[in-house]
C-alpha positions in Angstrom: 0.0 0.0 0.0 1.5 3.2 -0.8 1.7 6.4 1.6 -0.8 8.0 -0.9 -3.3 5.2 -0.2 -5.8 3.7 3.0 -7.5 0.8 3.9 -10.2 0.0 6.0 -10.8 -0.6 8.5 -8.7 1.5 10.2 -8.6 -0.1 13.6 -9.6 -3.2 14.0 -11.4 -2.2 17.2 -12.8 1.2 17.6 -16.6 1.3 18.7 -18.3 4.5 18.1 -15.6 6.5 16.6 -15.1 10.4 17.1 -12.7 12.5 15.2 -12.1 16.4 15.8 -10.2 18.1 13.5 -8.8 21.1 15.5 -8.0 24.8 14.4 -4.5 24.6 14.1 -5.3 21.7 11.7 -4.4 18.5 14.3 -6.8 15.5 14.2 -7.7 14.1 17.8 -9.7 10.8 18.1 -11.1 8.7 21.0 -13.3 5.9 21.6 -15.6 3.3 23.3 -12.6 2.0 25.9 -15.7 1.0 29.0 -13.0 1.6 31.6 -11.3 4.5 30.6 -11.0 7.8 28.0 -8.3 7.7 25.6 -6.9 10.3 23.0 -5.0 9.7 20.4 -3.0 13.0 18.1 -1.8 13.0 14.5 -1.2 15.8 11.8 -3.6 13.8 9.2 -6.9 11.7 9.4 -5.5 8.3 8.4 -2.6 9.1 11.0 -4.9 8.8 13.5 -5.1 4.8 13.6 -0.9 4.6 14.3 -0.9 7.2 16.7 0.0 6.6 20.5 -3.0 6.8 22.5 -3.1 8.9 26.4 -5.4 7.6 28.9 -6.7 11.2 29.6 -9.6 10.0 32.4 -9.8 6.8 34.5 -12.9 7.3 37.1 -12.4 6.1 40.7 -13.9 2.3 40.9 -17.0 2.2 42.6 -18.6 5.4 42.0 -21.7 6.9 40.3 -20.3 7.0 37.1 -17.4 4.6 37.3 -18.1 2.1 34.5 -19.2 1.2 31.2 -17.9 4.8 30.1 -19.6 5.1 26.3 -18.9 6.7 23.5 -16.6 10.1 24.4 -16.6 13.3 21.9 -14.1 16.1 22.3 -15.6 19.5 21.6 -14.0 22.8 21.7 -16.2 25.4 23.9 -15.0 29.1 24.7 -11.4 27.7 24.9 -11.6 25.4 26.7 -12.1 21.7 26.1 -14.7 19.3 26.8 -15.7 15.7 26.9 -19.0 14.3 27.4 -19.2 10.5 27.7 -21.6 7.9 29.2 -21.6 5.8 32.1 -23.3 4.2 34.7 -22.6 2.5 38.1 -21.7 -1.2 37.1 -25.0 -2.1 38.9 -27.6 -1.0 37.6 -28.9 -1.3 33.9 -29.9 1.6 31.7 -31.7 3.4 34.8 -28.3 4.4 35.7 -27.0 5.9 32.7 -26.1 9.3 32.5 -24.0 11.6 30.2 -21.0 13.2 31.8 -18.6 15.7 31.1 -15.0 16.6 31.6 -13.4 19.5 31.2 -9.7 20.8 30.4 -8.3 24.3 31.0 -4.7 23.8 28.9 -4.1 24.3 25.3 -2.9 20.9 25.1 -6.1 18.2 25.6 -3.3 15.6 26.3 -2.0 16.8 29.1 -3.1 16.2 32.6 -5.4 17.7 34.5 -9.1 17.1 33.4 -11.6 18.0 35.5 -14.6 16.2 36.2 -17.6 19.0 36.2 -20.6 16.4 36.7 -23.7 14.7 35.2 -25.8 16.6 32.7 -29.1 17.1 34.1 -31.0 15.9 31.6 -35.1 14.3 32.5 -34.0 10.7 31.6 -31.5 8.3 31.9 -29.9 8.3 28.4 -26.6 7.9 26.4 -24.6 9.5 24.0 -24.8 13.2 24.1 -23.4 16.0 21.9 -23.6 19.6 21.7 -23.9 22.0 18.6 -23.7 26.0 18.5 -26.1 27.2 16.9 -26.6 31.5 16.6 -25.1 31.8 20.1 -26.9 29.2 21.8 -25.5 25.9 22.8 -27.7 23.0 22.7 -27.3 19.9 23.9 -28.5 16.9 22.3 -28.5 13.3 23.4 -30.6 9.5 23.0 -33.0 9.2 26.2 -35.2 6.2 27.7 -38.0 8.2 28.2 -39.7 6.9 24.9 -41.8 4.2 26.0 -44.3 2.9 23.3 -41.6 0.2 22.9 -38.3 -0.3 24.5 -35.7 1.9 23.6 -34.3 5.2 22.8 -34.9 8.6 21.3 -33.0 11.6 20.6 -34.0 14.3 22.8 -32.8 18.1 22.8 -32.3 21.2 25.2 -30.4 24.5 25.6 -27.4 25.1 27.8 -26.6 27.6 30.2 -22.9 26.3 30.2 -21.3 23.2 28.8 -22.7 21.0 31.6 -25.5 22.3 32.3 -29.1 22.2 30.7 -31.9 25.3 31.3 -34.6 24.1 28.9 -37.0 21.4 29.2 -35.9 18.1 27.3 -37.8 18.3 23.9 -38.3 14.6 21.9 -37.1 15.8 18.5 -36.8 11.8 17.2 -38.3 8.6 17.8 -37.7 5.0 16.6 -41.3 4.7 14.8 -40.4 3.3 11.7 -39.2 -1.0 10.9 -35.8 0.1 9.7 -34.9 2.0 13.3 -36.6 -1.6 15.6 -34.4 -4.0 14.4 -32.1 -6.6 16.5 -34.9 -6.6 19.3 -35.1 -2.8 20.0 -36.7 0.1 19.0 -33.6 2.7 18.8 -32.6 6.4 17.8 -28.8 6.9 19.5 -25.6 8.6 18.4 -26.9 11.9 17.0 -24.2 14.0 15.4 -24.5 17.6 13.3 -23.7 18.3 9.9 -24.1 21.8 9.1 -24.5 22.5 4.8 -26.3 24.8 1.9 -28.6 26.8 4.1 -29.6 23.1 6.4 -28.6 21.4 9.4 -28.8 17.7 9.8 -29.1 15.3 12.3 -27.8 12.4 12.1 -28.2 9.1 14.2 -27.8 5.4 14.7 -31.3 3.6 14.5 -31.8 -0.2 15.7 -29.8 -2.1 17.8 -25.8 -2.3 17.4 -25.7 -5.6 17.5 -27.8 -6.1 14.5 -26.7 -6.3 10.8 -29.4 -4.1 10.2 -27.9 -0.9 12.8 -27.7 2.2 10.1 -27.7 6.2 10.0 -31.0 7.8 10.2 -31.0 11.2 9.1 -33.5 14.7 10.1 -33.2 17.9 8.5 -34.1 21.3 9.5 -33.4 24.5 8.2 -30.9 26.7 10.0 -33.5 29.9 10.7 -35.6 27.7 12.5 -35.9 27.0 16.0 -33.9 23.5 17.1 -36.3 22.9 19.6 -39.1 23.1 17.6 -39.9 19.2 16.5 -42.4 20.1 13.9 -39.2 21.9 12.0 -37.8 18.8 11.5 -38.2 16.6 8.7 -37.3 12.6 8.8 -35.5 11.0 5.7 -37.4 7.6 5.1 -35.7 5.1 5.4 -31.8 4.5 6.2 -29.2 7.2 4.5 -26.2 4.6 5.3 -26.9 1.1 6.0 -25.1 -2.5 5.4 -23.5 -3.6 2.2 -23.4 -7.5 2.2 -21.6 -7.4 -0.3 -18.9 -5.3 0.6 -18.9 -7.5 3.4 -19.9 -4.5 6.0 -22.4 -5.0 8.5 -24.1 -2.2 11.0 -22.1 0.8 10.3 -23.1 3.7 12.5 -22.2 5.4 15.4 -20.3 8.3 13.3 -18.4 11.4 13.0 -17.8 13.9 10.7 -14.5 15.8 10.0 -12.7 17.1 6.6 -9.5 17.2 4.6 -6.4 18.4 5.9 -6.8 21.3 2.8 -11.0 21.5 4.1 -12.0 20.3 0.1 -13.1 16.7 0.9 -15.8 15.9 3.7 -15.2 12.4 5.3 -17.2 10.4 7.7 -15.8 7.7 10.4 -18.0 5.2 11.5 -17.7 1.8 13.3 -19.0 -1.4 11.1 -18.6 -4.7 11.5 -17.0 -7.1 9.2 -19.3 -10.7 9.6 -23.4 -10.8 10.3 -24.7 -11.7 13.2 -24.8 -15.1 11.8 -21.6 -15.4 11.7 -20.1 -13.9 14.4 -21.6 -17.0 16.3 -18.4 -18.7 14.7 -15.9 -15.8 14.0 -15.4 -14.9 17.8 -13.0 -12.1 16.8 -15.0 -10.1 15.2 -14.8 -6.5 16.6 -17.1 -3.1 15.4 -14.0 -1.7 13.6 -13.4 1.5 12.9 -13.5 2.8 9.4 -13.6 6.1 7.1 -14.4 7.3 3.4 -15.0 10.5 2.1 -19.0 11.6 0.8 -20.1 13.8 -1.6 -23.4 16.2 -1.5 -26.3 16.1 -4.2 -26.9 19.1 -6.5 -29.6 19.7 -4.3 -27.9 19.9 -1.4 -28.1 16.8 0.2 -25.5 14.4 1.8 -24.8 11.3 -0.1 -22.9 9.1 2.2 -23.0 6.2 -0.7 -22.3 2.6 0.5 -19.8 1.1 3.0 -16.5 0.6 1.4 -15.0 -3.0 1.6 -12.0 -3.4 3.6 -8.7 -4.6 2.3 -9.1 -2.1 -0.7 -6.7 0.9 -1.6 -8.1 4.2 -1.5 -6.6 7.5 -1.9 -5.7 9.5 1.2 -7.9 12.8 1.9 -7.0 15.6 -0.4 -4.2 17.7 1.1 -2.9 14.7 3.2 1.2 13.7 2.4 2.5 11.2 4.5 5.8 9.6 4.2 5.7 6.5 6.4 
C-alpha cells in the first residue's frame, strides 16, 4: 500500500468513533474504551489509527459514574475543552446511565489535568450526548429512555446555560417509529451528530440495535432559521441514509463522525461497522465493530450522499491535502 493510499478498516477495534479536527489543523480521536477515556493526536486523518493513544480519564472504581464509560466526543467550547461520555454505576442497567462531562483548561487536551464538572441534568436516563452551536446558543442533544411505546431510545434536545449544564426542558425531536430503526430486538434512535451545509442542518443518528446487521444512520433535516427545539421543523428521511452492504462484506455501520481534509475540500465520515453478520459472528469470535472512514459527496440539491460502506482490504486515496511519508 502506498503512503498515498488507505484501507479499512482503520482499527480493527474502535466502537463509536469520534474525530475532531482542530483549528490549528491536528486531528484528535477517542473511543468506546468501558474503563477509561483515551486520546490519540496525529497531523492527518489516516494518521490517527498509528498514533500513541493517552489515557486522559480513569474514574475512581465504585462510583456513580465509574463504569461502562460510552462513547466520548471532544468538543472545543469558549477555549476550553470538553468531553461528554456515558456511564453508569456497574450495577444498575440503563436506569443508571447518564452523560458526563469533563473539562480541560490547557491548550494541550493531552496533558493532565481534566476536571470532572458532573452529570448533565438531563429528565431521563440516556446515552450519547453532543452539543452544537447554533446563533449563540449551545444545545445539547442526546438518546434518552424516556420513549416508552416500545423499548428503547430517542433523541431528545435542550439549551445550555454552560457546557454541563441544561436550562430548557428536554424536547423529543426523534423517535424509533419506523421498521428500519426496531431492528435486533429494540426500537432505537442513539448517536446523533451535526452536519451543518447549503442553508440546512442535519441530524444524524444510529437507529436499531448495534448488534444487529441491520444498525444504520437515520438522518432529520431542519433549516438553519428555525428553531432546534421546535420538533415540527424537523423533517425525517425515510428510510436508512447509510446502512449495510453485504456485499462489501460490512455489516451495521453507525455510530459516526464527521470531520474534513487536511486542505477543508473533501468531507469524510468515520464510523464503526462490523466485518461478519450476526450469523456469523456465532463462529468468527473475533470479530470487533472496527473502525472505518471514506470520504462523501453532497447532491446538487444539497443533500448528503454518504454512498455505500467501502470493503476493507481495498486501496483508497488518502484525503485531499494529506502527504505522509511513512
Amino acid at each position: 500500500m502506498s503512503p498515498q493510499t488507505f484501507m479499512n478498516p482503520q482499527l480493527e477495534e474502535g466502537p463509536d468513533p469520534w474525530v475532531l479536527r482542530h483549528s490549528d489543523g491536528t486531528y484528535y480521536l477517542t473511543f468506546t474504551l468501558r474503563d477509561r477515556i483515551e486520546l490519540r493526536r496525529s497531523t492527518s486523518l489516516t494518521g490517527l489509527a498509528a498514533a500513541e493513544p493517552k489515557v486522559i480519564w480513569k474514574p475512581e472504581p465504585g462510583g456513580r459514574y465509574s463504569y461502562n464509560l460510552w462513547a466520548p466526543e471532544l468538543h472545543r467550547l469558549d477555549d476550553k475543552w470538553y468531553i461528554y461520555y456515558t456511564a453508569n454505576d456497574g450495577a444498575g442497567g440503563d436506569d443508571t446511565r447518564r452523560i458526563c462531562v469533563l473539562e480541560q483548561a490547557a491548550a494541550d487536551p493531552l496533558e493532565d489535568g481534566w476536571i470532572f464538572k458532573g452529570a448533565v441534568n438531563t429528565a431521563y436516563p440516556g446515552l450519547d450526548g453532543t452539543v452544537f452551536r447554533h446563533r449563540g446558543e449551545l444545545y445539547f442533544f442526546y438518546s434518552g429512555y424516556g420513549y416508552f411505546p416500545d423499548y428503547g431510545s430517542a433523541i431528545y434536545g435542550a439549551r445550555m446555560v454552560n457546557p454541563w449544564t441544561i436550562q430548557s426542558p428536554d424536547v423529543l425531536i426523534s423517535a424509533p417509529t419506523a421498521d428500519w430503526e426496531k431492528q435486533g430486538g429494540m426500537a432505537i434512535n442513539e448517536g446523533p451528530v451535526f452536519l451543518e451545509r447549503n442553508g440546512r442542518i442535519h441530524l444524524i443518528f444510529s437507529a436499531s440495535a448495534t448488534w444487529s446487521d441491520d444498525y444504520c444512520l437515520g438522518m432529520n433535516s431542519i433549516r438553519e432559521t428555525e428553531d432546534l427545539l421546535d420538533p415540527s421543523a424537523w423533517e425525517k428521511h425515510q428510510g436508512a441514509v447509510f446502512a449495510k452492504h453485504p456485499a462489501n462484506r460490512v455489516f451495521a455501520p453507525g455510530h459516526n463522525s464527521f470531520t474534513i481534509s487536511s486542505d477543508g475540500k473533501e468531507d469524510w465520515i468515520v464510523y464503526h461497522a462490523y466485518s461478519y453478520s450476526e450469523r456469523e459472528q456465532s463462529r468468527e469470535t473475533g470479530s470487533k465493530r472496527s473502525m472505518r472512514i471514506q470520504k462523501f459527496r453532497w447532491n446538487a440539491d444539497g443533500t448528503s450522499d454518504f454512498g455505500v460502506p467501502c470493503p476493507a482490504g481495498k486501496a483508497f486515496p488518502v484525503p485531499s491535502g494529506e502527504y505522509r511519508t511513512d
